[in-house]
C-alpha positions in Angstrom: 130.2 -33.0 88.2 132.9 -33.5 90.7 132.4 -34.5 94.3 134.4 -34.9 97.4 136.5 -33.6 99.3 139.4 -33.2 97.4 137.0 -31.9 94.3 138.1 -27.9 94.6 141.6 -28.9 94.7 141.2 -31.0 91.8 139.6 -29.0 89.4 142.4 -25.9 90.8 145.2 -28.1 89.2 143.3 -28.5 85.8 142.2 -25.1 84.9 143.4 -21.6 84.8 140.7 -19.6 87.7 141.8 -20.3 90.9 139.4 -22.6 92.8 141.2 -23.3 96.6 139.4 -21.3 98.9 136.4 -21.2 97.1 133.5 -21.2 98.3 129.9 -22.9 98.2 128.5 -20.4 95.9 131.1 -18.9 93.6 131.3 -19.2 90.0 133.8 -18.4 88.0 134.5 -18.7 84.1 137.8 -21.1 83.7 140.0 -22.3 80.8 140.7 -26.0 80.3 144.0 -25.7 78.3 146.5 -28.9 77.0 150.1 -28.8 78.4 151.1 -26.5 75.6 148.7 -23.7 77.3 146.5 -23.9 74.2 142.6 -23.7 74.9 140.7 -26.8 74.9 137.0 -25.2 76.0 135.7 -22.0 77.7 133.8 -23.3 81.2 131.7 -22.3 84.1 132.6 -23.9 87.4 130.1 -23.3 90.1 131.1 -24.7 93.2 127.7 -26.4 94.8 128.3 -27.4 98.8 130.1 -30.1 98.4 130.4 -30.6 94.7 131.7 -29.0 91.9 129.8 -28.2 88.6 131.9 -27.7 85.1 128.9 -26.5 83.0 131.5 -27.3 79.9 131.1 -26.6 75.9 128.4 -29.6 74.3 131.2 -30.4 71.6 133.9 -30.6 74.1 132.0 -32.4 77.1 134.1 -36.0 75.9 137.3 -34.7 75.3 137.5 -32.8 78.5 135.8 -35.7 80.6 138.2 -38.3 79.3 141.0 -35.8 80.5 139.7 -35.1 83.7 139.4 -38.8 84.4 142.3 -40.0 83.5 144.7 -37.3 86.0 141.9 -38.7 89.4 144.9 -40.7 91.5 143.6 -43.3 93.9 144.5 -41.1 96.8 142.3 -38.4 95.6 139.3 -38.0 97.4 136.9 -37.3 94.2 134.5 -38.6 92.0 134.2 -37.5 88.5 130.5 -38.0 87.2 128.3 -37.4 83.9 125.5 -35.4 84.9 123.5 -35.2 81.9 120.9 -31.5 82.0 119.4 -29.1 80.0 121.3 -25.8 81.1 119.4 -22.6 79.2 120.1 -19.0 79.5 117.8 -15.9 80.5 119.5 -12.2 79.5 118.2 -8.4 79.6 117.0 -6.4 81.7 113.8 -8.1 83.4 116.0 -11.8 83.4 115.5 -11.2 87.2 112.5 -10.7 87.9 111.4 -13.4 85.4 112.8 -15.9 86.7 112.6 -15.0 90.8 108.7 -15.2 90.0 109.1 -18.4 88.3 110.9 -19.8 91.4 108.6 -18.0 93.7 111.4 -16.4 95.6 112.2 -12.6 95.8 114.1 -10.8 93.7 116.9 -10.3 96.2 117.2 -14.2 96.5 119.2 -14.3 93.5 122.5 -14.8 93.3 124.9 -12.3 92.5 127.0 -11.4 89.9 129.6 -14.7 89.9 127.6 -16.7 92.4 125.7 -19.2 92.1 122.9 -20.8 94.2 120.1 -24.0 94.1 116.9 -23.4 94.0 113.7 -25.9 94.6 111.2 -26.4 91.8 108.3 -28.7 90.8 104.8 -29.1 90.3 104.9 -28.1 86.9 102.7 -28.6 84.1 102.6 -31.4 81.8 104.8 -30.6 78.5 105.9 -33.0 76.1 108.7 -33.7 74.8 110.3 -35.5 71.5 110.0 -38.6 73.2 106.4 -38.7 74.8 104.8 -36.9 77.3 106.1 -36.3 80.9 104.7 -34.6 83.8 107.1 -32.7 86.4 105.3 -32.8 89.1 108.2 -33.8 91.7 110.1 -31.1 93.0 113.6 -31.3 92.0 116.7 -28.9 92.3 118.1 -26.4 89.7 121.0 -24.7 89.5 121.2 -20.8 89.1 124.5 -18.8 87.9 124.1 -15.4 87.4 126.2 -15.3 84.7 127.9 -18.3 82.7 128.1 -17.2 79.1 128.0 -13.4 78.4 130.9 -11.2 79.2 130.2 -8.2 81.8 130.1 -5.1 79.2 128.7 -2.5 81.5 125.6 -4.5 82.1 124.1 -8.1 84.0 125.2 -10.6 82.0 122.0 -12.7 82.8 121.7 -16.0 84.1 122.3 -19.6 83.0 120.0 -21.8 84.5 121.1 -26.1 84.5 117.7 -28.2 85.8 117.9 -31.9 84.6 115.0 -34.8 84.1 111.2 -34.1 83.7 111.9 -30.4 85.2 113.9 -29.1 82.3 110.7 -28.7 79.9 109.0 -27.7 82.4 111.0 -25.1 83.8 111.2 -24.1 80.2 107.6 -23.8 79.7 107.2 -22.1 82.8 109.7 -19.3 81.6 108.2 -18.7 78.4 104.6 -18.6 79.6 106.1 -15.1 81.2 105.9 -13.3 84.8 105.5 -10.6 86.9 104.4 -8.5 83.9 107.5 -10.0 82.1 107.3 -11.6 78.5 110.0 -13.2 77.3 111.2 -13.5 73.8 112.2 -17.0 72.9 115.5 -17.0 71.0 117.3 -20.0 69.5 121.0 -21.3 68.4 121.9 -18.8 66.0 120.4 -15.7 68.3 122.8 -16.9 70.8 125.7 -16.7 68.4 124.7 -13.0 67.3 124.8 -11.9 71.0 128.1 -13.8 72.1 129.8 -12.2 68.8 128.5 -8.8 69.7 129.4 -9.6 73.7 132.9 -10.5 72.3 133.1 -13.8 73.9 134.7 -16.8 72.2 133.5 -20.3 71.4 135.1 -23.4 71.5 135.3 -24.3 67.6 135.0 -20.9 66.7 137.9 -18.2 67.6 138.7 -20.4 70.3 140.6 -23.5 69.1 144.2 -25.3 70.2 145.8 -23.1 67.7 145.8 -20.2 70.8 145.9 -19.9 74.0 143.7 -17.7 76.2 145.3 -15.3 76.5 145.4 -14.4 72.9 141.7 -14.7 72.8 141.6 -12.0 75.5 140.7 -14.3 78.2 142.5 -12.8 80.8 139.7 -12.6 83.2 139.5 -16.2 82.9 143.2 -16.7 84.2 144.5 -16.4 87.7 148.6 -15.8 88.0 148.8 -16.6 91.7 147.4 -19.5 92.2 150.7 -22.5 91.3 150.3 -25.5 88.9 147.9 -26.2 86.2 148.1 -27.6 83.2 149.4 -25.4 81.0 150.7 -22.7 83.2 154.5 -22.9 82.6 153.2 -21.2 79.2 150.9 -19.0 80.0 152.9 -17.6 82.8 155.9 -17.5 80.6 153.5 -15.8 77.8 152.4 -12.9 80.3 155.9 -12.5 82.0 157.5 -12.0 78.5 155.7 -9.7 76.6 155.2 -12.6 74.2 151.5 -12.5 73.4 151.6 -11.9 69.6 148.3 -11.8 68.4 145.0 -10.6 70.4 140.9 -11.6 69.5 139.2 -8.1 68.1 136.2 -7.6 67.8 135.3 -5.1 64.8 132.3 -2.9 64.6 131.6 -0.7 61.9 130.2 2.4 61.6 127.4 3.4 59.7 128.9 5.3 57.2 131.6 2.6 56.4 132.0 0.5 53.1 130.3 -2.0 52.7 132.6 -5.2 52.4 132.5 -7.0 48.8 132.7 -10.4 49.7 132.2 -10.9 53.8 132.3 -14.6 53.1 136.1 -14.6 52.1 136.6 -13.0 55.6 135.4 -16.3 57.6 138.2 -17.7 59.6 140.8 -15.0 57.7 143.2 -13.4 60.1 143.4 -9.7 59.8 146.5 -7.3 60.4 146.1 -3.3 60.6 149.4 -1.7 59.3 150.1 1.3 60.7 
C-alpha cells in the first residue's frame, strides 16, 4: 500500500501499465519486471483516493516490497506500507448480485469492469477462526475490483474482493451463506489453478518466472508503450520495436477425439515447438 502524493508517480516508474493520470477508481493489471525486463510478479494496482493498492502475488509480496522500498528517495512524497488482508475472489455469472446483496447496495453500485471502489461493511456474525473466536461487529472498509485475476475472455471476469481484520471471516461467511436467490459454490487452491489455466493467465512461479519477459507470456495488455521510464522498459520497448519476441505462452486445448497423451507428467515445465 502506497500513500501520498507522489504514490501514482511512483508506482508509474516501477511497472509496466501506465498509472499518471490515473484516477481514484481505476485498476489495472501491471508487471513488476527486473532491469533486464524479465517478470518478477503479475499485479493488480487499484488506485484508492489517495493511496495506491498493489494486490501483489503471496510468494512474491517480499521480494517486490524490499524493491519498492529501496528506489523511495527522500524527496518523494510517499509511504510504502504492509497492509496485511485476506483478498478472495467471486466469478460467474451471479458474482454480482451476490455480492451487491451482501454489501446491501444495488447492483449498479458496482464497479465496472477495471474499476475499483470501497465499500462499508460490518455487523457481522461471529465466526471463528484458527486462532480463537472473533466477532466483526465494527464496520470496517473493503476493497472491491471488478476484476484482479481472470483474463476478459468474452465474459466478466468477476471480482476480487481485499477486507482485512475481524471482517475477512466474516465477509467470507456472509458470501457463502448465499443471496438474493444466489448460492455460491465454495472452491479452493487448486480450483483456482484449473480456471486461471483454462482463463490463460500466468502465475508467478508457474509460466511466469525471470526466465521471460511479459511479453512472451502474452502479457501485452499488461504493458503500456507510451508512458516513458520503468524498470525494464529499454527491453521491452526494444523487444516490441524489433520483432524480437521469440517464444509466446499457448495455451493448448484438445479436442475430444484427440490422443490421449502417454505420459502428461513428462510434459510439466517442457517447452513445446510445432514444426511446420
Amino acid at each position: 500500500l502506497l500513500s501520498g502524493g507522489d504514490a501514482a508517480r511512483f508506482i508509474n516508474g516501477q511497472c509496466t501499465n501506465k498509472f499518471v493520470g490515473a484516477v481514484p477508481g481505476d485498476a489495472r493489471p501491471a508487471c513488476f519486471c527486473n532491469k533486464v525486463g524479465r517478470t518478477i510478479d503479475l499485479a493488480t494496482v487499484a488506485v484508492l483516493g489517495t493511496t495506491v493498492l498493489v494486490l501483489c502475488s503471496p510468494s512474491r509480496a517480499g521480494v517486490l516490497f524490499q524493491s519498492l522500498d529501496a528506489l523511495i528517495f527522500p524527496s518523494d512524497d510517499v509511504s510504502l506500507l504492509e497492509a496485511p488482508a485476506a483478498h478472495f475472489r467471486l466469478v460467474g455469472p451471479r458474482a454480482g448480485a451476490l455480492l451487491a446483496s451482501t454489501l446491501s447496495i444495488p447492483s449498479p453500485g458496482l464497479p465496472p469492469i477495471g474499476k475499483c471502489a470501497t465499500f462499508s461493511f460490518g455487523g457481522g456474525p461471529t465466526v471463528t477462526v484458527t486462532d480463537g473466536t472473533v466477532t466483526a461487529g465494527t464496520v470496517t472498509d473493503v476493497t472491491v475490483i471488478h476484476g484482479g485475476g481472470l483474463a476478459q475472455r468474452g465474459g466478466d471476469p468477476g471480482y476480487t474482493i481485499v477486507a482485512s481484520g475481524p471482517a475477512a471471516p466474516a465477509l467470507w461467511s456472509a458470501l457463502a451463506a448465499g443471496g438474493d436467490g444466489v448460492t455460491p459454490v465454495l472452491a479452493g487452491a487448486d480450483a483456482w489453478e484449473a480456471l486461471r489455466i483454462m482463463d490463460g493467465v500466468p502465475a508467478p512461479g508457474k509460466e511466469l518466472t525471470l526466465d521471460h519477459n511479459p511479453l512472451e507470456a502474452g502479457l501485452w495488455g499488461t504493458v503500456s508503450f507510451d508512458k516513458g521510464c520503468y524498470i525494464g522498459q529499454e527491453t521491452i520497448a526494444r523487444l516490441r520495436t524489433s520483432g524480437g519476441v521469440k517464444q509466446q505462452l499457448f495455451s493448448l486445448s484438445p479436442t475430444p477425439d484427440s490422443p490421449p497423451i502417454p505420459d502428461p507428467a513428462a510434459l510439466l515445465g517442457a517447452k513445446l515447438w510445432v514444426v511446420p
